[in-house]
C-alpha positions in Angstrom: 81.9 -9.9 -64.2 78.5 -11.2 -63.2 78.1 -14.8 -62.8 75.4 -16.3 -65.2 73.5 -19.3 -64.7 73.4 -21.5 -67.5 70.7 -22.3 -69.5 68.4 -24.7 -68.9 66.9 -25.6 -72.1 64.0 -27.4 -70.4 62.7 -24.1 -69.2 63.7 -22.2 -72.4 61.6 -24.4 -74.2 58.5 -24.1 -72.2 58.9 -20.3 -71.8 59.2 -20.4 -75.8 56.2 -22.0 -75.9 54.2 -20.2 -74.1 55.2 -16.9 -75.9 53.8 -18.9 -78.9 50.5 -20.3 -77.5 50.5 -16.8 -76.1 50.8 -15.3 -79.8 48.4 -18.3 -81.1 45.4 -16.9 -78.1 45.8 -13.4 -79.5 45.7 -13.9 -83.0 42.8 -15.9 -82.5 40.4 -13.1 -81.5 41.2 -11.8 -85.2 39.4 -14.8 -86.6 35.3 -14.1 -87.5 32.8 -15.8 -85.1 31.3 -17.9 -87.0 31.9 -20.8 -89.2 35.2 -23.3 -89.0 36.7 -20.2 -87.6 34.4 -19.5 -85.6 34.9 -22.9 -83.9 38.9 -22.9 -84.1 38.5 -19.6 -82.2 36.2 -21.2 -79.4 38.5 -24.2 -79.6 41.8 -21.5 -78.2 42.1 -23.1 -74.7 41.2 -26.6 -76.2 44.1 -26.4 -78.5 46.6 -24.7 -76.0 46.0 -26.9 -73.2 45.9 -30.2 -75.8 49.6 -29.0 -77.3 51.0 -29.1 -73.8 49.6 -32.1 -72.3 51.4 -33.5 -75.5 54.3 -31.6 -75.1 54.3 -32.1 -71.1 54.1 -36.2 -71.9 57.1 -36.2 -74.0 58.9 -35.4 -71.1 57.5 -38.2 -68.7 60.8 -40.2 -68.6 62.1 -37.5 -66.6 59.4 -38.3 -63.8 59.7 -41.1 -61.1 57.1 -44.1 -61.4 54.6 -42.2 -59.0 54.6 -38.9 -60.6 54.5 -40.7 -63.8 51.5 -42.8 -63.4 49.6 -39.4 -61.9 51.0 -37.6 -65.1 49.3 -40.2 -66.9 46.0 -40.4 -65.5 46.0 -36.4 -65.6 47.0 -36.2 -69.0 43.9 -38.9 -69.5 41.5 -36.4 -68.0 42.6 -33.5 -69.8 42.6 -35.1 -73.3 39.4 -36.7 -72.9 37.9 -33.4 -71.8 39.5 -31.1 -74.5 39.0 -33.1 -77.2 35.3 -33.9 -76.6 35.0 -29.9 -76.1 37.0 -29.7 -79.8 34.8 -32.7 -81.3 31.7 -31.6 -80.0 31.7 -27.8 -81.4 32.7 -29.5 -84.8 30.1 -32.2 -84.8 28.0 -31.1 -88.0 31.5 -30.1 -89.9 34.9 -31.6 -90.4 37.5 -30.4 -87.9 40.8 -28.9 -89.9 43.6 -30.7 -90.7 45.8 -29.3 -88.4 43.4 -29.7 -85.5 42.5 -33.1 -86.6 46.8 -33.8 -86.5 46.9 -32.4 -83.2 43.7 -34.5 -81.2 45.5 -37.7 -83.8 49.4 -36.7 -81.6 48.1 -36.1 -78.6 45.8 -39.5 -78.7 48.7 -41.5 -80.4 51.6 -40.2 -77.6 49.8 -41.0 -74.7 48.8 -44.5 -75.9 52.0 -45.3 -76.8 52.9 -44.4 -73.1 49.7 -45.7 -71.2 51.1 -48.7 -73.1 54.5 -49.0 -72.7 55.4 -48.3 -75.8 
């Protein structure tokens, strides 16, 4: 019998992921152009790259102090950017409730970090 490696769940998880925010980028193209869904559907690589950087920081205990503190200041840049990019398109309408959530996580986890929480 062949040997098998074990699983790694860490990986599984991120490879599950991506099959979803995969899915999620597809799907999106059947949304109409214009209106809220318009803007959720230019929003795609906001949202995608916004639910790793949250996912990514939930896993920062894993990193030593130096890769940590460059996580963080990463993480910083790539919020700050997406979520401007997601604010901006919805400036004359309110963003959804589930976008709205996800800026409110991703905002609230890295805080929490950037602090010491």
């Amino acid at each position: 019998m062949a040997d098998v490696e074990p699983l790694e769940p860490d990986r599984l998880t991120w490879a599950v992921l991506l099959a979803q925010w995969t899915d999620f980028a597809r799907s999106a193209v059947a949304l109409p152009e214009v209106g809220a869904p318009g803007l959720v559907r230019q929003s795609v690589t906001d949202i995608i790259t916004l639910q790793a950087v949250w996912f990514a920081l939930r896993q920062m205990d894993e990193l030593s102090d130096a890769e940590r503190a460059m996580g963080l200041d990463r993480a910083g840049v790539l919020i700050h950017r997406h979520a401007a990019a997601i604010r901006a398109r919805f400036a004359d309408q309110p963003i959804p409730g589930d976008l709205r959530s996800l800026l409110q996580d991703v905002a609230k986890t890295y805080d929490d970090l950037k602090n010491g929480a």
